[in-house]
C-alpha positions as protocol buffer text, in pm:
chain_id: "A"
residue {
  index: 1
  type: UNK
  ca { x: 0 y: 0 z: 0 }
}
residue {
  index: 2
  type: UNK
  ca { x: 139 y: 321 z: -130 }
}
residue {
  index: 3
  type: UNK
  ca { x: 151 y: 563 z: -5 }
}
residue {
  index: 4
  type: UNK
  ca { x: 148 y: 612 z: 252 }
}
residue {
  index: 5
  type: UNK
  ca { x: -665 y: 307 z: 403 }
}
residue {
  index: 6
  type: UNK
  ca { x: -1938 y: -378 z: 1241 }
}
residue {
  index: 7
  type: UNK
  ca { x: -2177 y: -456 z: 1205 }
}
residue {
  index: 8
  type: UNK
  ca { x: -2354 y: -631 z: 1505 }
}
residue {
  index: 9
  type: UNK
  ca { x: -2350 y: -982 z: 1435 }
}
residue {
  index: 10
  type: UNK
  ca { x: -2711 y: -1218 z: 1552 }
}
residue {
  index: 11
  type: UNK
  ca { x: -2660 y: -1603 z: 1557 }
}
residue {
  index: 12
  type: UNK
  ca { x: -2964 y: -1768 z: 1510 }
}
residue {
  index: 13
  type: UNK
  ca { x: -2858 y: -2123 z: 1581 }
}
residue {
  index: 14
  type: UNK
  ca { x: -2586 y: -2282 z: 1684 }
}
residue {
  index: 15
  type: UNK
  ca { x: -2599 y: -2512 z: 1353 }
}
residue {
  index: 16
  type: UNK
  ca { x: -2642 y: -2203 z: 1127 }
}
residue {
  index: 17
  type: UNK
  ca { x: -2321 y: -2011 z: 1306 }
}
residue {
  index: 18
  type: UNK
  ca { x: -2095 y: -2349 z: 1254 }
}
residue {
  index: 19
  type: UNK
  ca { x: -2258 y: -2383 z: 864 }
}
residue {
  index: 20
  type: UNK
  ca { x: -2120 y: -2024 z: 786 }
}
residue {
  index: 21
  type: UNK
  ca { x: -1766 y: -2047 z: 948 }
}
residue {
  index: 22
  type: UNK
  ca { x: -1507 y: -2095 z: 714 }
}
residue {
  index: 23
  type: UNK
  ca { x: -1376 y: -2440 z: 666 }
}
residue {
  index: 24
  type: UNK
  ca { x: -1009 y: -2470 z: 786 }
}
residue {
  index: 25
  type: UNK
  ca { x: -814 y: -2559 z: 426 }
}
residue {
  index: 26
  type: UNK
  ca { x: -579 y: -2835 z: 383 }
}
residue {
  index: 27
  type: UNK
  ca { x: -202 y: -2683 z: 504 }
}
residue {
  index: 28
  type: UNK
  ca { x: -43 y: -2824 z: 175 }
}
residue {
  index: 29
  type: UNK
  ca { x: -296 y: -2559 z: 6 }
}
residue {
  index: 30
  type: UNK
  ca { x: -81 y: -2286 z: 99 }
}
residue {
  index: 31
  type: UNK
  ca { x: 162 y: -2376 z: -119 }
}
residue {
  index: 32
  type: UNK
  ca { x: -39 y: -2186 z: -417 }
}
residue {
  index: 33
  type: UNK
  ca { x: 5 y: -1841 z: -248 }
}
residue {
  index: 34
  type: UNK
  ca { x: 383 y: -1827 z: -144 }
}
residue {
  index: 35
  type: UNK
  ca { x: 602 y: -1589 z: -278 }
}
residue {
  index: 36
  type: UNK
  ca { x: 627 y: -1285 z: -447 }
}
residue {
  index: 37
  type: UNK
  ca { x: 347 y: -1111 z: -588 }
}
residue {
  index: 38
  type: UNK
  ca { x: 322 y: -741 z: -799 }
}
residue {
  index: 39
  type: UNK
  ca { x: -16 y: -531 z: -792 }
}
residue {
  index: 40
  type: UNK
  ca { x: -113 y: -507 z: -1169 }
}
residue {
  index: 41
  type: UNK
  ca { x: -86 y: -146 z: -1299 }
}
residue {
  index: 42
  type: UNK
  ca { x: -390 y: 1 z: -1189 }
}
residue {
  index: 43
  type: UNK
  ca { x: -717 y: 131 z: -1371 }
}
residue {
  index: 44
  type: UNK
  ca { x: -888 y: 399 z: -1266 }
}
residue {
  index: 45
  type: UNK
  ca { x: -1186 y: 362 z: -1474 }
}
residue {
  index: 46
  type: UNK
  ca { x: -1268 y: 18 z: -1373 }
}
residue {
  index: 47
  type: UNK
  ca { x: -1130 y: 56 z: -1028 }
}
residue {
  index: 48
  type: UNK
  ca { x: -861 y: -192 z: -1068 }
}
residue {
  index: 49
  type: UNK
  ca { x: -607 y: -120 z: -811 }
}
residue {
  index: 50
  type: UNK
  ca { x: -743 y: 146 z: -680 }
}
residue {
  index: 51
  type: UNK
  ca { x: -833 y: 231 z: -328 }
}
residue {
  index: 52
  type: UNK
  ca { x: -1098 y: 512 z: -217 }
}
residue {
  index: 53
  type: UNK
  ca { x: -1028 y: 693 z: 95 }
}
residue {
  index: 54
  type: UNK
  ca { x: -1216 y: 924 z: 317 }
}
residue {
  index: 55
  type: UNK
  ca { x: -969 y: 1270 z: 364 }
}
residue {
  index: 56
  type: UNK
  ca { x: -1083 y: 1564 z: 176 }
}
residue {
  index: 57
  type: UNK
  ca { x: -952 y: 1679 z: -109 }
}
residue {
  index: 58
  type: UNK
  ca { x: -772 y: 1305 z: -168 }
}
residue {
  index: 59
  type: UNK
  ca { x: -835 y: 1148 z: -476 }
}
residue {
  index: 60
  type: UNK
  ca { x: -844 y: 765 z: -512 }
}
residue {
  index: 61
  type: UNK
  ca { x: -546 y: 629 z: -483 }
}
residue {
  index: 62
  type: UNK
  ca { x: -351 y: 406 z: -703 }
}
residue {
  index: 63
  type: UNK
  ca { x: -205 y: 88 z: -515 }
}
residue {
  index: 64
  type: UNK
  ca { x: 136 y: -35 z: -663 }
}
residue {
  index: 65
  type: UNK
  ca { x: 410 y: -251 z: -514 }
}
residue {
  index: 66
  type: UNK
  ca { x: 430 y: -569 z: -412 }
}
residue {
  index: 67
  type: UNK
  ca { x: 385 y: -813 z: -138 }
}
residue {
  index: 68
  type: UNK
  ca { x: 614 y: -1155 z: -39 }
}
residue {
  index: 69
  type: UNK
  ca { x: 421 y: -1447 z: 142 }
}
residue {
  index: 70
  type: UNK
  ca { x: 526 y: -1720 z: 296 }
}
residue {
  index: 71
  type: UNK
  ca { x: 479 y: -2042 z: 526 }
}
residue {
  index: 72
  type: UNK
  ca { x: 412 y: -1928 z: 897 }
}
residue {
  index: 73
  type: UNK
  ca { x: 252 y: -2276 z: 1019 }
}
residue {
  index: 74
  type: UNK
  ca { x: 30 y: -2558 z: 893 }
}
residue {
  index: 75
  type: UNK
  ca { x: -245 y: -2355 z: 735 }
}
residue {
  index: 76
  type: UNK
  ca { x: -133 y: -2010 z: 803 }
}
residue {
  index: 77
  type: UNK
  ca { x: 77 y: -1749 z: 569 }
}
residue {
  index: 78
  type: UNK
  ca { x: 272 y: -1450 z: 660 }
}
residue {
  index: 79
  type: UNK
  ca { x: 241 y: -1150 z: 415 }
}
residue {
  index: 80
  type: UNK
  ca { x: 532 y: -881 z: 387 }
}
residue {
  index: 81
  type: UNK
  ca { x: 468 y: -551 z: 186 }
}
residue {
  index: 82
  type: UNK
  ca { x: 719 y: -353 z: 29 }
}
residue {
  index: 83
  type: UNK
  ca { x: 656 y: -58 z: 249 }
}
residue {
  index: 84
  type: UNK
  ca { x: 742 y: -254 z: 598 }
}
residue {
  index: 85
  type: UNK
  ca { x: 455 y: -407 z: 745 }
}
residue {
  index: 86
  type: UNK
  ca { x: 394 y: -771 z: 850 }
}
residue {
  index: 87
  type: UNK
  ca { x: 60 y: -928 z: 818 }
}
residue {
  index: 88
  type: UNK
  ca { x: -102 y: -1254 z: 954 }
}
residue {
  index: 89
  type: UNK
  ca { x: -326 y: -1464 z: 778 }
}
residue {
  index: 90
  type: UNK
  ca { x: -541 y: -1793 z: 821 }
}
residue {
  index: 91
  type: UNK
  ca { x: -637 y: -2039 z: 483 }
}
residue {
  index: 92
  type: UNK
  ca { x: -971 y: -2140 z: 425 }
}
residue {
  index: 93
  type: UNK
  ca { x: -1118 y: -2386 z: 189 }
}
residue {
  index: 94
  type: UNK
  ca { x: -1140 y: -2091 z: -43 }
}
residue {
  index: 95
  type: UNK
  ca { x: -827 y: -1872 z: 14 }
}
residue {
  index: 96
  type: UNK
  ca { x: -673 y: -1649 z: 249 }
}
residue {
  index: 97
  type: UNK
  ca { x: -832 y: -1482 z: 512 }
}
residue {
  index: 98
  type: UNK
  ca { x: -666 y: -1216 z: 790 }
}
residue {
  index: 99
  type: UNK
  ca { x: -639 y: -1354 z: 1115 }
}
residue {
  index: 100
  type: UNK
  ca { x: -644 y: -1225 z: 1369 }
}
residue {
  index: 101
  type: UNK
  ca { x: -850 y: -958 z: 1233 }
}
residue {
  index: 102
  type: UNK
  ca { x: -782 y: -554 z: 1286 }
}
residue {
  index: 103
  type: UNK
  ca { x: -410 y: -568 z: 1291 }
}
residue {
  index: 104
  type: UNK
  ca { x: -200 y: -282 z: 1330 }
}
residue {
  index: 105
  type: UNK
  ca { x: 121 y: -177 z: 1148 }
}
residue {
  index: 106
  type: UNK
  ca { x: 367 y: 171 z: 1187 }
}
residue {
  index: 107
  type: UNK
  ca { x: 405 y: 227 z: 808 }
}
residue {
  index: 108
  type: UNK
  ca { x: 791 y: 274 z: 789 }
}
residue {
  index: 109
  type: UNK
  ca { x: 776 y: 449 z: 493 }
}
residue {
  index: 110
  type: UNK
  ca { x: 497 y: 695 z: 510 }
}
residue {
  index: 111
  type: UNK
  ca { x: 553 y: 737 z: 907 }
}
residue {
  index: 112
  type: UNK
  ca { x: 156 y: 697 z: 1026 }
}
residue {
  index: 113
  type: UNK
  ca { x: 4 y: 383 z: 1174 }
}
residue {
  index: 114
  type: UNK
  ca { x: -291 y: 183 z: 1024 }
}
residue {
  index: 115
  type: UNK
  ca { x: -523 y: -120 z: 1134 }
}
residue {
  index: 116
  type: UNK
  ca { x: -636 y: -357 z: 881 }
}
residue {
  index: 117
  type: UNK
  ca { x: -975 y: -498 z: 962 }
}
residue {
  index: 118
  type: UNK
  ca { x: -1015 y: -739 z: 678 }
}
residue {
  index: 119
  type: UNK
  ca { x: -820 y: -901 z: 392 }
}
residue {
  index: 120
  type: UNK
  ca { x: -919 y: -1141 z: 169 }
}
residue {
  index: 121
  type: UNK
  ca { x: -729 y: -1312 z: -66 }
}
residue {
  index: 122
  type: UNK
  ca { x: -791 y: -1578 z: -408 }
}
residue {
  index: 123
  type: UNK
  ca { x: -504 y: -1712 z: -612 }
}
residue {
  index: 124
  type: UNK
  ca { x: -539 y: -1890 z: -962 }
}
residue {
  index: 125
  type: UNK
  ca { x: -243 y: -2023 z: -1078 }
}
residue {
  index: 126
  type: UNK
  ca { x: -23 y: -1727 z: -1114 }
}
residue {
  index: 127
  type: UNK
  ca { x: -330 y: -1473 z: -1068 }
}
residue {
  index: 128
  type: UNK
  ca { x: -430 y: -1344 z: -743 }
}
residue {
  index: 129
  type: UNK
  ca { x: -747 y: -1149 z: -689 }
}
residue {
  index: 130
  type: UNK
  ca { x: -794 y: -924 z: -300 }
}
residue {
  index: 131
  type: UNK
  ca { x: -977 y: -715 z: -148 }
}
residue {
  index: 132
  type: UNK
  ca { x: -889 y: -470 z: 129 }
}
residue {
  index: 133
  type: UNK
  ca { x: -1053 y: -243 z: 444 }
}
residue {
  index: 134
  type: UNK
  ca { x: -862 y: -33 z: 680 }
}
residue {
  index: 135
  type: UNK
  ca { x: -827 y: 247 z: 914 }
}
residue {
  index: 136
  type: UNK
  ca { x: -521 y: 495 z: 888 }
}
residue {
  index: 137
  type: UNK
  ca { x: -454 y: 681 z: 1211 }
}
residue {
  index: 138
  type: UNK
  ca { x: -378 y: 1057 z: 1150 }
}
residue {
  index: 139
  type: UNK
  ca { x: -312 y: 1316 z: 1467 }
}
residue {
  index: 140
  type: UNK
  ca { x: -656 y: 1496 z: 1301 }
}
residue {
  index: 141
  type: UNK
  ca { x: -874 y: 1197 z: 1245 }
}
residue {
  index: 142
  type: UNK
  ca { x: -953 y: 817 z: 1177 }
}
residue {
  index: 143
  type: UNK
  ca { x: -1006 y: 736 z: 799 }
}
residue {
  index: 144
  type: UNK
  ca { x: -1112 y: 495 z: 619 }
}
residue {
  index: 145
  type: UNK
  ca { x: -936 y: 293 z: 366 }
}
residue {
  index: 146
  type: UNK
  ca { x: -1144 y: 48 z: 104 }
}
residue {
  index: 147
  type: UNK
  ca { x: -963 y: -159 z: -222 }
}
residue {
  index: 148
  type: UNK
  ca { x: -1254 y: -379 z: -328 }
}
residue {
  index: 149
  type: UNK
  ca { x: -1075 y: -442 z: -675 }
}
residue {
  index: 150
  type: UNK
  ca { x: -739 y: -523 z: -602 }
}
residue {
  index: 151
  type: UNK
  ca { x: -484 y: -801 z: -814 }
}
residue {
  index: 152
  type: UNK
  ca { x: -149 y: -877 z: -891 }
}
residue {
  index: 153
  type: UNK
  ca { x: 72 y: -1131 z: -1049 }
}
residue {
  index: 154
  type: UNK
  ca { x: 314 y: -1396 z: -917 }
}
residue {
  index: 155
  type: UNK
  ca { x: 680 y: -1268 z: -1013 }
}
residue {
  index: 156
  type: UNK
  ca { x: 1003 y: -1430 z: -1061 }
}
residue {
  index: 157
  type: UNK
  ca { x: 1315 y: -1351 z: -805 }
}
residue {
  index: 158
  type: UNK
  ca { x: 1500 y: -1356 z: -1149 }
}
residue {
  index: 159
  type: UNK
  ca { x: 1339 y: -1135 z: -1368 }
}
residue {
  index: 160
  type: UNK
  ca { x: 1589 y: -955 z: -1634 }
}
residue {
  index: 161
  type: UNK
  ca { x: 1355 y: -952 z: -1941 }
}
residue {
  index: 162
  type: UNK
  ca { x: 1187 y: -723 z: -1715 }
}
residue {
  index: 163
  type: UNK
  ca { x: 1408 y: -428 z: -1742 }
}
residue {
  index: 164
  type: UNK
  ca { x: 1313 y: -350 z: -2077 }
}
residue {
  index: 165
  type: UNK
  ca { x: 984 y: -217 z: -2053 }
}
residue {
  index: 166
  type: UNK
  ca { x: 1185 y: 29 z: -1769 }
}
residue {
  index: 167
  type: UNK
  ca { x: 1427 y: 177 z: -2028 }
}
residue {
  index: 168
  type: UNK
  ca { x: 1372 y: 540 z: -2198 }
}
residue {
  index: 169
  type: UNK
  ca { x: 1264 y: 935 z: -2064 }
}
residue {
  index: 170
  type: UNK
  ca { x: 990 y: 937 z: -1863 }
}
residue {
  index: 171
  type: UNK
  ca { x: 853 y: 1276 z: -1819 }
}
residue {
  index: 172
  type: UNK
  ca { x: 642 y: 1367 z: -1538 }
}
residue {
  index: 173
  type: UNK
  ca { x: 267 y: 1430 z: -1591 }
}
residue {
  index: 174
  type: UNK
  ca { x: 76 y: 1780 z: -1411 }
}
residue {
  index: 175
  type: UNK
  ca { x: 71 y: 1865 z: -1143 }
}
residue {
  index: 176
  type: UNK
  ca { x: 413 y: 1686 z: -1086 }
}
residue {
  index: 177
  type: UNK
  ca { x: 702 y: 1799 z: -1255 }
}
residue {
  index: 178
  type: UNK
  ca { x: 1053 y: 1636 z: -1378 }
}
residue {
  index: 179
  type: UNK
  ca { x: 1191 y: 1390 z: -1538 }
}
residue {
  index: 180
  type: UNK
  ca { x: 1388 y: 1061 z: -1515 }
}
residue {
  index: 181
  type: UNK
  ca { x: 1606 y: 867 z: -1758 }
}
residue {
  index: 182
  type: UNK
  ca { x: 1652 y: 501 z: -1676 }
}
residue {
  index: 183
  type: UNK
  ca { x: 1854 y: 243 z: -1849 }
}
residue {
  index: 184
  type: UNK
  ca { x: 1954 y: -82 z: -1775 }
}
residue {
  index: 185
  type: UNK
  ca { x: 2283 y: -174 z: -1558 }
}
residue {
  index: 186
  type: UNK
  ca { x: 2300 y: -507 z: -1574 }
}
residue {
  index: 187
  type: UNK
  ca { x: 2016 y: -849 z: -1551 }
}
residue {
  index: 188
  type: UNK
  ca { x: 1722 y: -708 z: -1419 }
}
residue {
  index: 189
  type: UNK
  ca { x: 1890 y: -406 z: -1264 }
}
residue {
  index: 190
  type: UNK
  ca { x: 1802 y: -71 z: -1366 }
}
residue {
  index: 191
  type: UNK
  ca { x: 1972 y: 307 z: -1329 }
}
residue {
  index: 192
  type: UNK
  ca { x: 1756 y: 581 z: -1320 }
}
residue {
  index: 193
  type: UNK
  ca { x: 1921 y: 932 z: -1356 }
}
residue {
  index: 194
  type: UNK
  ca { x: 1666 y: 1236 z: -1224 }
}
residue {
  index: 195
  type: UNK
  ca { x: 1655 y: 1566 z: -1385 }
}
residue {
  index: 196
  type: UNK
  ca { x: 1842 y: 1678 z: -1010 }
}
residue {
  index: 197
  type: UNK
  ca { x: 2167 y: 1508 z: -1134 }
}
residue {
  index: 198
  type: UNK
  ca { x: 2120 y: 1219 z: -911 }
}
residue {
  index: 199
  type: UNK
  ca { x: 2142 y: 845 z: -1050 }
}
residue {
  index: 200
  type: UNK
  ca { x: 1968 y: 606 z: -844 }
}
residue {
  index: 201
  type: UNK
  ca { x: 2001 y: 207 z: -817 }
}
residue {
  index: 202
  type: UNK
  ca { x: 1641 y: -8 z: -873 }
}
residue {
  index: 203
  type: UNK
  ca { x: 1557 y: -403 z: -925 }
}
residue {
  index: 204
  type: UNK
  ca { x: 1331 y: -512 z: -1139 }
}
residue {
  index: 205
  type: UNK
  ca { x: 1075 y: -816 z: -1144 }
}
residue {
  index: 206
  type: UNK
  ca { x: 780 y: -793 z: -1370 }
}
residue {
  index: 207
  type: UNK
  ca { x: 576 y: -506 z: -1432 }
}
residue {
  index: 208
  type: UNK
  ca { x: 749 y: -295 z: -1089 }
}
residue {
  index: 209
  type: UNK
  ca { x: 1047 y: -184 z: -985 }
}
residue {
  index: 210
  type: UNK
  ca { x: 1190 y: -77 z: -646 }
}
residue {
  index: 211
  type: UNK
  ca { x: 1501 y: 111 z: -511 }
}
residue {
  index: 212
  type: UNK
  ca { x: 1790 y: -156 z: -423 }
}
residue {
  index: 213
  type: UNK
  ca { x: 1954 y: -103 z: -179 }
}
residue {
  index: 214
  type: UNK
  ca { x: 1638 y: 31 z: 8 }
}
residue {
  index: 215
  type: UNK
  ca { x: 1803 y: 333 z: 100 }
}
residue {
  index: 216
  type: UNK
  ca { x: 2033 y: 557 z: -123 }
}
residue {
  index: 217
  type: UNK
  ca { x: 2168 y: 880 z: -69 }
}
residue {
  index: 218
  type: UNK
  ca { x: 2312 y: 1121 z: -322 }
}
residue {
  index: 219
  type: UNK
  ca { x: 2567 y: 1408 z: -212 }
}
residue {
  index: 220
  type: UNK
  ca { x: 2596 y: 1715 z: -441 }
}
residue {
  index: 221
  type: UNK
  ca { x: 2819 y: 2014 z: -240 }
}
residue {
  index: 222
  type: UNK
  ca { x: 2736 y: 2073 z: 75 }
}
residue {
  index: 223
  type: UNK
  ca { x: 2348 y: 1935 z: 27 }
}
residue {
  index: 224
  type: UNK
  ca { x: 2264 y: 1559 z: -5 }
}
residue {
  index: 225
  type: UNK
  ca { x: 1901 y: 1407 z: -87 }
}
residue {
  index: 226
  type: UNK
  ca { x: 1801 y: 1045 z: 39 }
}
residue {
  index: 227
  type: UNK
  ca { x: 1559 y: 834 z: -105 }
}
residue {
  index: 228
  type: UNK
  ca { x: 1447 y: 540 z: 134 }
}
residue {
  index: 229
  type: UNK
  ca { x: 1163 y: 409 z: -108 }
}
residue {
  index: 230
  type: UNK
  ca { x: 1073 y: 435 z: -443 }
}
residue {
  index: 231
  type: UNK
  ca { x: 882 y: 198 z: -645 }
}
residue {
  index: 232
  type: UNK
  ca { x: 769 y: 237 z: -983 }
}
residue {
  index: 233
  type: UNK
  ca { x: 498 y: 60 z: -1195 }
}
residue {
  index: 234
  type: UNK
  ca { x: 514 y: 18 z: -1586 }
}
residue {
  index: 235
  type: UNK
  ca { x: 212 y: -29 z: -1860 }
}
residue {
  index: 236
  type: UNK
  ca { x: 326 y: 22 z: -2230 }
}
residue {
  index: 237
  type: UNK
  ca { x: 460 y: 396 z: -2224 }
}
residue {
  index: 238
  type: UNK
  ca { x: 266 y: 500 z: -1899 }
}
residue {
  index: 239
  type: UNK
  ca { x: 418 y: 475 z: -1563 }
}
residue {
  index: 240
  type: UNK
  ca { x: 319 y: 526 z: -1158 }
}
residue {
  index: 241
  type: UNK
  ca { x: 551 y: 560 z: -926 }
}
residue {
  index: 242
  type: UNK
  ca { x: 592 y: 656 z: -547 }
}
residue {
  index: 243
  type: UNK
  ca { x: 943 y: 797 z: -390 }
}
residue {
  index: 244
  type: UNK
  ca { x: 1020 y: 858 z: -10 }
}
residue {
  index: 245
  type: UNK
  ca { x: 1309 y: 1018 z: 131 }
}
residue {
  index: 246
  type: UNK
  ca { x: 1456 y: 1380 z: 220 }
}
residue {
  index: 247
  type: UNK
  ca { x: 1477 y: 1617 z: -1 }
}
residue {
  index: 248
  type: UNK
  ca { x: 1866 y: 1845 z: 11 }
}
residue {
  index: 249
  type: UNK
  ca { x: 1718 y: 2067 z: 243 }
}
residue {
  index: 250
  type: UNK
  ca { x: 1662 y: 1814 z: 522 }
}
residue {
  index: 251
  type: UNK
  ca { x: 1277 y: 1803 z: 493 }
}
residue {
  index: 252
  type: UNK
  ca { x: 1021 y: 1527 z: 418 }
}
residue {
  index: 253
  type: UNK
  ca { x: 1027 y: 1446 z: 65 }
}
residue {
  index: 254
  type: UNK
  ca { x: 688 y: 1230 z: -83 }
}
residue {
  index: 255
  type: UNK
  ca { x: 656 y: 1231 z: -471 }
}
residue {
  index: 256
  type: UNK
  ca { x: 319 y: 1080 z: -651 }
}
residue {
  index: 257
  type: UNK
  ca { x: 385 y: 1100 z: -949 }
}
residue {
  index: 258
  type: UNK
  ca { x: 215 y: 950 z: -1330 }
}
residue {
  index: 259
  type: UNK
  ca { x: 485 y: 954 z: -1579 }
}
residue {
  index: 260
  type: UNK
  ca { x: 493 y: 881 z: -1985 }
}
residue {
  index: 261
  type: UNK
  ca { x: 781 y: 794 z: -2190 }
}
residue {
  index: 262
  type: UNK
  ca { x: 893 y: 1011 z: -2448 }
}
């Protein structure tokens, strides 16, 4: 999640509250979720990828990145996301399902702290289909967080066809300005000069890339700018991307930016 978001339940029966519980799934049936999977580049006008949010004045919000799961116990996954937070879930006879529910995670990245109340996930083959609530926690307010249309795609560790689809001049859209180069280094390793002199060091695996090392720092005289995320999402000649550091004055630096080659 970039970038950085009861009803009261009546049991009629006993018989009717066991029929609706999820059946606990097989723990070899995990197997079909581990490893690493990329958001697909998101589309705004079906909603594909892209998360509504209650703060005025803040559009929907396209979700890129990518998450790693993998074996916790007979039956149960752990879920990583790129931006730093651990998550906990439970398989059922028809996919993954958050458990406990309403966990809590301080975002690394984007510095606030959020509580997921529900996650579900379906995988077929190497397709996976989710669907997210949450509440961010701000100093001002609660808000609410809501991806109903959210999928990605298994990627390889060992990606470097990838890079490819990288290379070029990408040229900020409005309101963001600037302007990036990227070409490839080596395998699926990229180098992506910005229009501030600075040449940064990214891995690729299929349609994303993400700064490696996680946390780069370029010196120019006496000022120096430090990125400690960035991941960028490709479609044909259309890119989104998300950076987080500190810009060469020392302050917070948080780019959103929608990019097309040129």
């Amino acid at each position: 999640m970039s970038r950085s978001s009861l009803p009261t339940l009546v049991i009629l029966t006993a018989t009717v509250a066991l029929a609706a519980a999820p059946a606990a799934a097989d723990p070899d049936s995990t197997a079909a979720y581990l490893g690493r999977w990329n958001y697909d580049f998101p589309d705004h006008s079906t909603m594909l990828n892209y998360a509504t949010e209650n703060v005025p004045g803040i559009p929907d919000s396209p979700q890129i990145g990518d998450i790693v799961f993998t074996s916790a116990a007979p039956g149960r996954v752990t879920g990583r996301t790129d931006v730093g937070c651990t998550w906990e879930f439970k398989a059922t006879s028809d996919g993954l399902t958050l458990d406990p529910a309403n966990q809590t995670c301080h975002n690394p990245t984007f510095g606030y702290t959020y509580t997921t109340t529900a996650w579900t996930v379906r995988v077929n083959g190497e397709k996976e289909t989710e669907s997210i609530t949450a509440v961010s926690h701000h100093q001002d307010s609660d808000y609410t967080f809501t991806l109903q249309h959210g999928a990605r795609t298994r990627v390889h560790e060992d990606d470097p066809d990838a890079a490819k689809a990288f290379e070029g001049h990408w040229v900020a859209n409005a309101p963001q300005q600037g302007t990036t180069t990227i070409t490839r280094n080596y395998g699926n390793r990229l180098l992506a000069r910005t229009d501030d002199g600075c040449t940064w060091t990214l891995v690729t695996r299929g349609d994303t890339a993400k700064l490696d090392p996680p946390a780069q720092t370029c010196t120019q005289g006496d000022s120096a700018v430090t990125l400690r995320f960035w991941s960028i999402a490709v479609a044909a000649e259309h890119q989104i991307s998300t950076m987080v550091g500190t810009d060469a004055k020392g302050g917070p630096l948080v780019i959103n930016a929608e990019s097309t080659r040129q």
